[in-house]
N, C-alpha and C positions, 0 to 999 in steps of 0.2 A: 660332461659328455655322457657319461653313465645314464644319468636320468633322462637323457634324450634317447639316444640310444631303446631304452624302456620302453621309454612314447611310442617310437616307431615301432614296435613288438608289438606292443600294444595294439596300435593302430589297424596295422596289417591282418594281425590275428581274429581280432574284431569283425572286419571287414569279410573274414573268409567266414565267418561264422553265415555271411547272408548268400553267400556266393557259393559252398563248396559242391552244392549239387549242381552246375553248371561252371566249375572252373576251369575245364578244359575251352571254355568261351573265351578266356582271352588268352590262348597260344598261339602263335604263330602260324598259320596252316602250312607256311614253308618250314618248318622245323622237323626234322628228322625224329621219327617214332622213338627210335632205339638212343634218343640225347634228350626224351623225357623222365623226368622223374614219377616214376608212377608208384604210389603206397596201396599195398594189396594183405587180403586177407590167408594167411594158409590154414590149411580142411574150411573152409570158409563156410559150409553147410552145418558146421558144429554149435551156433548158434541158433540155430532153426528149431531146437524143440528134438526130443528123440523117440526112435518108434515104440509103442507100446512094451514096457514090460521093460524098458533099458534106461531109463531115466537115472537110476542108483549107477549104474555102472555105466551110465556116459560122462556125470559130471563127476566123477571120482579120479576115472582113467583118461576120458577121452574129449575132453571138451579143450577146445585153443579157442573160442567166441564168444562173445559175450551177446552179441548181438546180429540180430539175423541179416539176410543179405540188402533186406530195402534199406537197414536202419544204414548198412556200412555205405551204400551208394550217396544217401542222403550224404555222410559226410564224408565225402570225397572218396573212397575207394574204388582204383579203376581196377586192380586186378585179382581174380578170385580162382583159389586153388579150388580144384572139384575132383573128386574121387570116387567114378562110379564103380557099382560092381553091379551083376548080374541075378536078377530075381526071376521067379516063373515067366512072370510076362509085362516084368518094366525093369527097369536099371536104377538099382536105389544109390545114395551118395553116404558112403561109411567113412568111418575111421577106422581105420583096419576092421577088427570084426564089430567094431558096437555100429549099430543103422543109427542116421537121422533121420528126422519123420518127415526128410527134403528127398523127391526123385530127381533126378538128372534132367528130365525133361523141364520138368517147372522149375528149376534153376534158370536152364538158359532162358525160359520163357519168362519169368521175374526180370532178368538181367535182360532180354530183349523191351520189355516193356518199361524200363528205364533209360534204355535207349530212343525209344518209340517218344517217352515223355520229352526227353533231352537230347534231340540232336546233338547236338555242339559237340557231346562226350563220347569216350571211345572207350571199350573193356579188352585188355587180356584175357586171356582164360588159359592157368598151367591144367592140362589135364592130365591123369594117370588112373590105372587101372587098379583099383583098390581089391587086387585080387582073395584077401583074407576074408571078405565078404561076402564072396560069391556061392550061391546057392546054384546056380547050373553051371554047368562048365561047355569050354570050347564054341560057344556063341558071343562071345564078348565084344571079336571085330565085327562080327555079320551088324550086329545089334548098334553099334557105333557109327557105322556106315550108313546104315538105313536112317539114323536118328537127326544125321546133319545132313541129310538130304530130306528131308521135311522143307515142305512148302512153307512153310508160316516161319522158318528158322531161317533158311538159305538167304532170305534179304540181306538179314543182317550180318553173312559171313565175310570175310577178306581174306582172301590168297594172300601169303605171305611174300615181299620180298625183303631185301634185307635195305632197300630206300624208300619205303612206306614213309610219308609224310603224313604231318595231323590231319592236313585236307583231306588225305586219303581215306582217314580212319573216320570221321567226322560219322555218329551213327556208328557204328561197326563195331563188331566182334574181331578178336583175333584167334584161335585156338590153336595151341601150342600142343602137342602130345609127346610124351615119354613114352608111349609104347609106339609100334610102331603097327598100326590095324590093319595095313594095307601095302599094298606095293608102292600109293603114293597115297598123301594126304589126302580126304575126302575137298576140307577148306582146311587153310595155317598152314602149318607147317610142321614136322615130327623133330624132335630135340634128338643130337647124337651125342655122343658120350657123355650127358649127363654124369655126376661124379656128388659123390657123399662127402671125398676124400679130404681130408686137409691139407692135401700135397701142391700146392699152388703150379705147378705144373701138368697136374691131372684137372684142374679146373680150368685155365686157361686152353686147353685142345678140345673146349667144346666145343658144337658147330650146330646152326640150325639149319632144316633141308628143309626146305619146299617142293613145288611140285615139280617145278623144273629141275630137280635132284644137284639144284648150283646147294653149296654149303656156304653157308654166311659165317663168320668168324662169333662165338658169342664166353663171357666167361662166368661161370657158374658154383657160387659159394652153399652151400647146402649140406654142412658141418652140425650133424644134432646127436652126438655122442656126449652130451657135457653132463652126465650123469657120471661119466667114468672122472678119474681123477687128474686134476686140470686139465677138465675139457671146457669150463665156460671162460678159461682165459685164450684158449685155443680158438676158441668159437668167436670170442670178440675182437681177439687179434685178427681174424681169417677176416671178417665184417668191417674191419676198419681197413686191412689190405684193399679189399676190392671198391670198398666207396675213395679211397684216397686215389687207386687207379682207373674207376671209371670216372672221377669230377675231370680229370685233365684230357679226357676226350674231345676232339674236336673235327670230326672228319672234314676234311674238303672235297674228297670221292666217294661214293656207292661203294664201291670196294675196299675203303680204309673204316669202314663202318662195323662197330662191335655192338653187340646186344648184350645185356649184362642182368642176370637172373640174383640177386641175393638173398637168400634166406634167414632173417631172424630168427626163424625159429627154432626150437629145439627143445629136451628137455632134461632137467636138470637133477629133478629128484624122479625116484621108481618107487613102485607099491609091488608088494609079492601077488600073484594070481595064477592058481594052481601051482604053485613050486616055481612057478617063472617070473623073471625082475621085468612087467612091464612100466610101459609111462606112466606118469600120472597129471593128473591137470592143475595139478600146483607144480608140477616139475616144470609146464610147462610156463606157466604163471612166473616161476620166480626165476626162469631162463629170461624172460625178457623183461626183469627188471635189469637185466644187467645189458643184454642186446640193443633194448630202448633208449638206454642211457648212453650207451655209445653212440647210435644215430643222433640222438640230441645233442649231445656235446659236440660232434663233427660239424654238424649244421648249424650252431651257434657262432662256429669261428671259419667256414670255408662253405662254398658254393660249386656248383658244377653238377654234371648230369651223374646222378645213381642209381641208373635203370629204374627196374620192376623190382621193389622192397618187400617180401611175402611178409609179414608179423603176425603173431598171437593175441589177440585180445587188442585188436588193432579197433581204436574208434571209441575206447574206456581207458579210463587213468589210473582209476582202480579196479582189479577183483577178487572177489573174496577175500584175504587178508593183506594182499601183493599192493605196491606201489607200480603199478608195472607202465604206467605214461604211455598208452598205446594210443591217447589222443592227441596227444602234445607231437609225438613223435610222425603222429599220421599228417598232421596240421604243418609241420616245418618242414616235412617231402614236399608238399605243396608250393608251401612260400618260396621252396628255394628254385623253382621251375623258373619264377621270377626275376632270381635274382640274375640269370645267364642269359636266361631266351629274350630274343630282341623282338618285341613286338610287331617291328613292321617286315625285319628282314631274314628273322628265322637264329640260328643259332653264331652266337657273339663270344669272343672269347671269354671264357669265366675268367674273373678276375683271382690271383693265387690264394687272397684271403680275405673273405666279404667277413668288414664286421658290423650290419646292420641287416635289417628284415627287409628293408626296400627292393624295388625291384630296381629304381635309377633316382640319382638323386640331380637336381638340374638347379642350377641359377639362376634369378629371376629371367635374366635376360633368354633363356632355355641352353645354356649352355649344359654338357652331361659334365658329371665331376664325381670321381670315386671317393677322394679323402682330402676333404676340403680345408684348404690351409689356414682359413684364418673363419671364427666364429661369425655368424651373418644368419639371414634368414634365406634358406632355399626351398624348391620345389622336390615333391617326393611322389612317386607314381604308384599306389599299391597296387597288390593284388588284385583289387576288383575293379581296377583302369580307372579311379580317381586318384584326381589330382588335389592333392592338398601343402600346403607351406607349413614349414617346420622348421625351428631355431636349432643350430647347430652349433 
């Protein structure tokens, strides 16, 4: 059973290798936004190269990428943290204070032109205001406002609501903000209570608002204290809480509908700078050998929706000295889309514990069968909608 098992890993993971820049092609268009598993990048610009003169102190302190935003799209990454801040006269994208040599603009215009290449596929976008980097002040909402009302960007935007289906998204942006720029969202939607905290009750009372000011119910893990002391057992219990309570998701109304933000990331070890304990980009490195590892292990023995998953060095398995499976783990958000979502009718109940990579397994005769009782040769559907026969 084992070595079958294997096969099928095998098989599936193969197959996305030719598929993951267009795998949003075989979802469901009836399947509910907020009951896909989507793997995304956090500071997701930090890959990009840094502006002049910051090269030593971005990949020391501030780098979570390894690689820039076409490379992350190419393998399947649909959502990308962006953090502008304010310059003379364009909006750069920082990590706190170190710039990447990425504006806000040509972010979304990158990410629109992968859109533009791939219909089929849809982006998040968490935004925030990276105010540590800001060279003017008090223009930040004017500037934000005017930027998604750009003719050349507005195609591709979607109003939030909280029963956004894939057909909806098909092509589309979604932008999501933590600050709030406006009285209402330009396009998306503004995140309300947002929460760092570890208090599982301060995460569960978030809420997303839209423009018609309804509040959607959404829960939001974003725990990166794990420098202090057991904080990355704190961090991967809080990671394992929320992926164990959003897989049993299953709404049957608009209204019983949760959206569920989880963050991997975080950082584990600090470097002193000027007298101060900041991050550093091996804290953040050897955080998610341990975050990584838990999404792996979860997905290896259960199935079910786990929202939007932000990770560090998401799309590499290794960096710099770290074992950190930021591809392995980006690759199994993926497959496990598969395992629940029903191809023709949208969202199916997850089964309590998938133990193989398939998305369905079927008998000759095409009968569906979860854990087939007696050894025989059946049908297996991957990921990339072939159908191939497999001895079990």
């Amino acid at each position: 059973m084992k070595s079958t098992l294997t096969m099928l890993t095998v098989m599936l993971l193969t197959g996305m290798q030719t598929m993951a820049e267009n795998w949003m092609k075989q979802l469901p268009d009836e399947a509910y936004v907020a009951m896909v598993s989507i793997p995304g990048a956090h500071d997701a610009a930090t890959g990009c190269g840094w502006a002049d003169g910051w090269a030593d102190l971005g990949d020391q302190l501030a780098r979570t990428q390894d690689l820039d935003l076409s490379q992350m799209w190419q393998l399947g990454v649909r959502a990308f943290d962006l953090r502008p801040c304010v310059y003379e006269d364009y909006m750069n994208i920082n990590h706190g204070m170190v710039p990447t040599a990425m504006t806000f603009e040509r972010a979304l215009q990158t990410l629109c032109d992968s859109l533009r290449a791939n219909p089929s596929e849809f982006i998040v976008v968490h935004l925030l205001h990276e105010q540590d980097g800001d060279q003017v002040s008090d223009v930040y909402n004017a500037r934000i406002q005017q930027l998604l009302r750009k003719d050349d960007l507005k195609d591709f935007l979607v109003d939030f609501r909280a029963d956004l289906k894939v057909g909806d998204m098909r092509g589309r942006m979604l932008v999501l903000s933590r600050d709030k720029y406006a009285d209402a969202p330009v396009t998306g939607a503004f995140f309300d209570g947002w929460t760092g905290n570890i208090d599982w009750a301060k995460q569960i009372a978030a809420r997303i608002i839209g423009s018609d000011k309804q509040a959607t119910k959404m829960v939001v893990q974003d725990y990166s204290d794990t420098h202090e002391s057991g904080g990355v057992s704190k961090k991967v219990q809080a990671l394992k809480r929320l992926l164990e309570f959003s897989a049993k998701q299953n709404p049957k109304r608009a209204e019983d509908i949760r959206w569920f933000f989880n963050f991997a990331s975080a950082y584990s070890l600090v470097e002193s700078l000027f007298g101060f304990e900041v991050s550093s980009s091996n804290g953040y490195r050897d955080n998610a050998t341990y975050t990584h590892g838990a999404i792996i292990d979860f997905l290896n023995k259960k199935s079910g929706p786990v929202g939007v998953v932000l990770m560090d060095f998401v799309g590499v398995d290794k960096s710099g000295d770290y074992e950190v499976r930021g591809k392995e783990a980006l690759d199994l958000i993926i497959a496990n889309n598969f395992k629940y979502l029903d191809n023709t009718s949208g969202l199916k109940t997850p089964p309590a514990s998938a133990t193989h990579h398939a998305s369905q397994l079927f008998t000759l005769n095409g009968t569906a069968v979860r854990s087939p009782e007696r050894r025989g040769l059946y049908v297996v559907r991957g990921i990339d909608g072939q159908v191939r026969k497999v001895l079990r």
